[in-house]
Each structure stands twice: as structure tokens, then as C-alpha cells.
N, C-alpha and C positions, 0 to 999 in steps of 0.2 A: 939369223941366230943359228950357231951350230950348235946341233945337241947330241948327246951321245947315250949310251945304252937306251933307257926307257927314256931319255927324256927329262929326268930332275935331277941328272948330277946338280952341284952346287946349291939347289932349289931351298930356303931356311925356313926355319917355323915361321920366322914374322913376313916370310914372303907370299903367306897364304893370304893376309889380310892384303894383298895389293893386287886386286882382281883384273888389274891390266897384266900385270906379271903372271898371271895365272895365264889366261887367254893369249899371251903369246906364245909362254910353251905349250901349248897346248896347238896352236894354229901352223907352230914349229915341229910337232911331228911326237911330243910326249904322249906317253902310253896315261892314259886315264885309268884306267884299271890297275897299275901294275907299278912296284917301283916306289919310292918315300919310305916312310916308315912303317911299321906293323899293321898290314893290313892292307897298307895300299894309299893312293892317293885321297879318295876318301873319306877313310876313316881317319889319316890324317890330318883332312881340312877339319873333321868335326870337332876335333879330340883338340884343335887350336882356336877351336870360335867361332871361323871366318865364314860367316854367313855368306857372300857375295861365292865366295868360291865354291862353298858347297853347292850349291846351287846350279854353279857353271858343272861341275861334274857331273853331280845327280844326272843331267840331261843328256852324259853322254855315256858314262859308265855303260858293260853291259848289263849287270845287276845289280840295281841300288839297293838291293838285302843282302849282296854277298858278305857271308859269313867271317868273322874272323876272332880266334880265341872264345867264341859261343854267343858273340853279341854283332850284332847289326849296325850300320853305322847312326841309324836312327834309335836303339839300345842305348849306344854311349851318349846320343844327343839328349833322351830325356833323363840318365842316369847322373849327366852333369847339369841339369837343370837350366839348359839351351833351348826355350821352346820355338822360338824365333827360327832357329836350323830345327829341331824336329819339323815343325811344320811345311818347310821347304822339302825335305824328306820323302813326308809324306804326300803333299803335289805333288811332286816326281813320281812316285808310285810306291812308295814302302812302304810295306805292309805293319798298321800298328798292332796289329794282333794276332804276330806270329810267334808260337807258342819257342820259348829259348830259356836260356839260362832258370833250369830247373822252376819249370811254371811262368815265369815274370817275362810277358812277352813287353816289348814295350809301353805298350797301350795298358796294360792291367798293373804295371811299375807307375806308371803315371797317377793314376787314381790312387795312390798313398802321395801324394807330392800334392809342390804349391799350385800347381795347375791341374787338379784333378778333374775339369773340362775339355783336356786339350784334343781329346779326339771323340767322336760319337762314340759311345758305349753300344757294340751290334747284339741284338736279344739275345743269343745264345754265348756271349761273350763272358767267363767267369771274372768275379767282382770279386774285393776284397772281404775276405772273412772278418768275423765279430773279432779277433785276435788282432788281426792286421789293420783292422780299421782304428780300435784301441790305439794301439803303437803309432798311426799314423796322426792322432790328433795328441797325442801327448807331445809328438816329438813338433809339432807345431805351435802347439801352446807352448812349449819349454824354447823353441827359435825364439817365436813373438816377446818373450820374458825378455832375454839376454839382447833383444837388437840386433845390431847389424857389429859381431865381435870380431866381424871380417879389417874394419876398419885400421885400432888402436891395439892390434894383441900382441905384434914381434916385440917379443922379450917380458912378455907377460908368463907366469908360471902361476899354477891352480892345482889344491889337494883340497879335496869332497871328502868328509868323512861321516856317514849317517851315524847317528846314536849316541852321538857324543856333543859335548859341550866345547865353548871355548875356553870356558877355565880347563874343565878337563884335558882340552887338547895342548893349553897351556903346561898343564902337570907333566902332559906326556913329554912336552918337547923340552924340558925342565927352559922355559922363557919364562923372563920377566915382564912388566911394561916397557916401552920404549920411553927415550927421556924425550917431553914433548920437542923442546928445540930441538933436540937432533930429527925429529921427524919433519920437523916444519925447514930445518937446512936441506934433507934428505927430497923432501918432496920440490922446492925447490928448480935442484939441479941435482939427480942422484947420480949423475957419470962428471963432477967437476971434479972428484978426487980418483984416488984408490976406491973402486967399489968393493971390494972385498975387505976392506978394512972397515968398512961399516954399513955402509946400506945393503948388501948383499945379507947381512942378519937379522932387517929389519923386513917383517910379514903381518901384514893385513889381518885380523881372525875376526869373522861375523857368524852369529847363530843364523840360523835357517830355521824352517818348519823341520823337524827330523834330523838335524846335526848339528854339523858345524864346516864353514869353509875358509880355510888360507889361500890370501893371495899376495903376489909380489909384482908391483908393475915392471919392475926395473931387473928384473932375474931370474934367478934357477932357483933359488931357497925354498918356497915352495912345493917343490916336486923332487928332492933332491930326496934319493933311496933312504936311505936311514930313517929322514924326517917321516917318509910318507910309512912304513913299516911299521915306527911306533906310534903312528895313528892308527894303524888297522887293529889293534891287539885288539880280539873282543866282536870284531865287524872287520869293514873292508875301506879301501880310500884309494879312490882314482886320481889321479894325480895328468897332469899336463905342463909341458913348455914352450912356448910362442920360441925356438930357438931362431934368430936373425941370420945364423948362416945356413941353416936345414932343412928349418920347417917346423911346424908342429910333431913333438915328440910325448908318448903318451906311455904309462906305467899303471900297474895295477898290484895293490899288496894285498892279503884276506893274513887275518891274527897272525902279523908279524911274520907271512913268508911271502914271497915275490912271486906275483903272478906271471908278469912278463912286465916287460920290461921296452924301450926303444921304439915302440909302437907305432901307429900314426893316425892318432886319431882322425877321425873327418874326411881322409887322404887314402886310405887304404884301395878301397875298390872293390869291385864285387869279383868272383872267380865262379866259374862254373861249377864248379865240385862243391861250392858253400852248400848250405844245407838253404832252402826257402827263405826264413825267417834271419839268418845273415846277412843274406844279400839285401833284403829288407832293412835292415837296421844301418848296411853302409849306403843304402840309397838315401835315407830318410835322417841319417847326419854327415851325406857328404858335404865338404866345404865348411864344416860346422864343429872346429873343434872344442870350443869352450862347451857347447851344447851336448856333444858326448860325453866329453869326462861329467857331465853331471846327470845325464843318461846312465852312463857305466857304473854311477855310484847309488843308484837308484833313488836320486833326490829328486825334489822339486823345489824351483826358486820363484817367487816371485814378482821378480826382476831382478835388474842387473846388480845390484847395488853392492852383493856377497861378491862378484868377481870383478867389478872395474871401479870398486869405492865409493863412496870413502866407509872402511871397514868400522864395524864399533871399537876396535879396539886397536894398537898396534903391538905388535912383539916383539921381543931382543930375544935372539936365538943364540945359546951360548958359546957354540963355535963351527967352523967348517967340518971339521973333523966330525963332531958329532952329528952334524947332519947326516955328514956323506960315508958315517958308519954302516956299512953293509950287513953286519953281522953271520954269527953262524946260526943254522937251526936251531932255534932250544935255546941260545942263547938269550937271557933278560932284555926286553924291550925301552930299560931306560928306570 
């Protein structure tokens, strides 16, 4: 095999998972250290999965801790909740409690997660506080509620509203009921017509302990700015969209003005520059977007039933327009 510069021209993410493919270039004269993507070879293998290659490298890199953007390659491993490759890592020789990303060495990131055994805890080694311990069992009790949302969410869409009702949120969105046939067609097959001519208006509203939640299996209506604004009048509403070409995209209103917007929930990542208690909150809903927007809205579900049905109620939302009304400041909420 001829190989040029370091070694991975051509090299693809899915060619990490083929540990023959790895071991050739590698026996061809590729640079282990150097080369791929951000980071390196790697952090590359960690950041795709491939446990068989990680492994192959660990053994040859010159520093299985080298640094890159403030995180270790055994950081990103328990940050994506890979314990399988952390632990390969860590045989190799990485250190799980080397102090980074503002306090959260790996090893002490771990103990707020679903493996909170995965490395000995060494006696002088700082544990999670009464704050972080809190956050860390809510946000697993609120996983354990929702399931595994990982499954059935693309083109799922979700707005949290605390303190309000579903009449109330009814009021707000001026909906009606749904006419039951059209729900029972709708459910169905909601992509056999024009979905914007009708199922696209038709949304889910169930009470909760503390509010009220809208969902749309089949769309955006749900999360769509206007809608989600004049639910916040008064409180606030997180809002979520499973979108099938992007990804999960995430919104936030407080009385009727727009917090942000395009977001990404569960996806984000942690940055070195977050403050502690951030990078804590993307560790402990990464991959988990339905579980954030209801984190974000400060509710509690529990279970699934408020975001994947069947809702108690269904609603006819009166048009596109008005959902996807953006409004000005100051401007009546409806």
C-alpha cells in the first residue's frame, strides 16, 4: 500500500470500525499520533466508536492523554457515554483523574453518568457535590421516565410549558378539538396527503404534574416560534424538533420573547470556557433530546406518555401563519 503525508489520506469515519483497515495503515507507515481529524488519529477513532481501533492506537500513540480543545481522548470517551472505549483507554494508561475542562476530569464526569463505577474512586480524589449529585439523579430519573427517545423521535416535535393548563394552552393557541375521524385518518398515515393541509395542525396536549405538554409525532407544529411564545406569556416553554434532515433543533421563549432559538438540544457538547455546572448539564443530557427540553422547562414527567402518546387531548391549530407568527416585542400574544 502506498501512503502519503501521515499516512490517512483517503482514511473514512466508517473505516475506523474495520480494524484490519486500521492495522494496515498503520504497518504501511501512517503517523498514529498525527493526521485525521481534530485531534488526531485518536481522538478520531473515540469520537466514531471503534472500540477495536481505539485500542490499536492507545498501544502506540505517544501519549494516550494528549490534549486537544481541553479534553483527552478518554474525556470525549466518557462524555459520549462509550464505557467500553473508556475503559480500553484506561488499560492503555490514561489517566481517569486528570484534572481538565474546568474541574471535570474524566473519572469525576463519570460519577454524575450511567456508569458511575467505571473507574476506582482514589481517596483524595474530589466527588460530586450535594448540587451535582441532585442534577445527576434527576436527570436519570427523567432518562428512566422517557425511555429510550433515541429510537422513534425523527420528526417528532415537543413544547413544555410549566403552569399552565391544556385548556389554557388551548386558549392561548386559539385550537379547537380535533374532528375525531380526522385524527383517527391522520394517525393512520399522516404523510399519505399534503401534510400541511391538515396534519401539520393537528397537536397532542396532555397535563402533567406542573403544566401542560404539546406534541406532534409527524412535524414541526409543536415547536414552531409563534406557537411556542404564546405559550410562554406569564412562565417559559421549551420547545424541541426531531428535524429528519438536521437533527434535533431546540428553542427556548420566557413571556412571549425568544430566548434562542436553532439550538441543539442533547448535541451541543461541552466547551472549555462553560462555567462547571454547563458542562455538567451537557454531559448528563447528552444524546437525550426529548429529556432536555423537559429539563429546560423545569418539569417533571412521569413517563413517556405526555411526549410519544397517546395525548389526552388532540388539537386543531388554526393556521400556519399563526403559528409561525414571530411577532414584535410588546406586541399581544394572541
Amino acid at each position: 500500500m502506498r501512503v502519503t503525508a501521515d499516512g490517512w489520506a483517503g482514511f473514512g469515519r466508517y473505516d475506523w470500525h474495520d480494524l484490519g483497515k486500521v492495522r494496515a495503515r498503520l504497518e504501511a507507515g501512517a503517523d498514529p499520533n498525527t493526521g485525521m481529524g481534530p485531534g488526531g488519529p485518536l481522538h478520531d477513532a473515540v469520537r466514531v466508536g471503534a472500540l477495536g481501533a481505539v485500542a490499536e492506537l492507545a498501544r502506540r500513540v505517544d501519549d494516550v492523554d494528549a490534549e486537544h480543545h481541553g479534553r483527552t481522548p478518554l474525556w470525549t470517551a466518557v462524555f459520549d457515554k462509550r464505557p467500553e472505549i473508556a475503559r480500553a483507554l484506561a488499560e492503555a494508561g490514561a489517566d481517569p483523574w486528570r484534572p481538565m475542562m474546568n474541574g471535570w476530569s474524566p473519572g469525576r464526569l463519570s460519577l454524575a453518568g450511567p456508569t458511575p463505577d467505571l473507574f476506582p474512586l482514589p481517596p483524595d480524589a474530589p466527588g460530586l457535590s450535594e448540587e451535582e449529585t441532585a442534577a445527576a439523579e434527576y436527570a436519570r430519573s427523567l432518562v428512566a421516565a422517557l425511555g429510550d427517545p433515541g429510537i422513534d423521535i425523527m420528526g417528532l416535535s415537543l413544547a413544555c410549558a410549566p403552569g399552565i393548563t391544556v385548556d389554557e394552552a388551548a386558549r392561548r393557541l386559539h385550537a379547537v378539538p380535533a374532528d375525531k375521524d380526522e385524527v383517527e385518518e391522520i394517525l393512520e398515515d399522516p404523510y399519505s396527503g399534503d401534510i400541511e393541509d391538515g396534519p401539520i395542525l393537528v397537536v397532542g396536549a396532555t397535563g402533567v404534574p406542573g403544566g401542560c405538554v404539546l406534541s406532534q409525532p409527524w412535524g414541526y407544529a409543536a415547536s414552531a416560534s409563534g406557537a411556542v411564545r404564546r405559550l410562554s406569556a406569564g412562565t417559559l416553554c421549551a420547545a424541541m424538533y426531531a428535524n429528519p434532515s438536521s437533527g434535533p433543533q431546540g428553542c427556548l421563549s420566557r413571556d412571549g420573547e425568544r430566548v434562542y432559538h436553532d439550538g441543539f438540544p442533547g448535541g451541543g457538547g461541552a466547551d472549555p470556557d462553560m462555567a462547571a455546572a454547563e458542562i455538567l448539564t451537557e454531559y448528563l443530557y447528552h444524546f437525550e433530546p426529548v429529556a432536555f427540553t423537559v429539563f429546560e422547562a423545569g418539569m417533571r414527567l412521569p413517563d413517556a406518555r405526555a411526549v410519544f402518546g397517546p395525548p389526552d387531548v388532540w388539537l386543531r391549530l388554526p393556521s400556519l401563519d399563526f403559528i409561525w407568527d414571530d411577532l414584535e416585542p410588546g406586541d399581544p400574544l394572541g
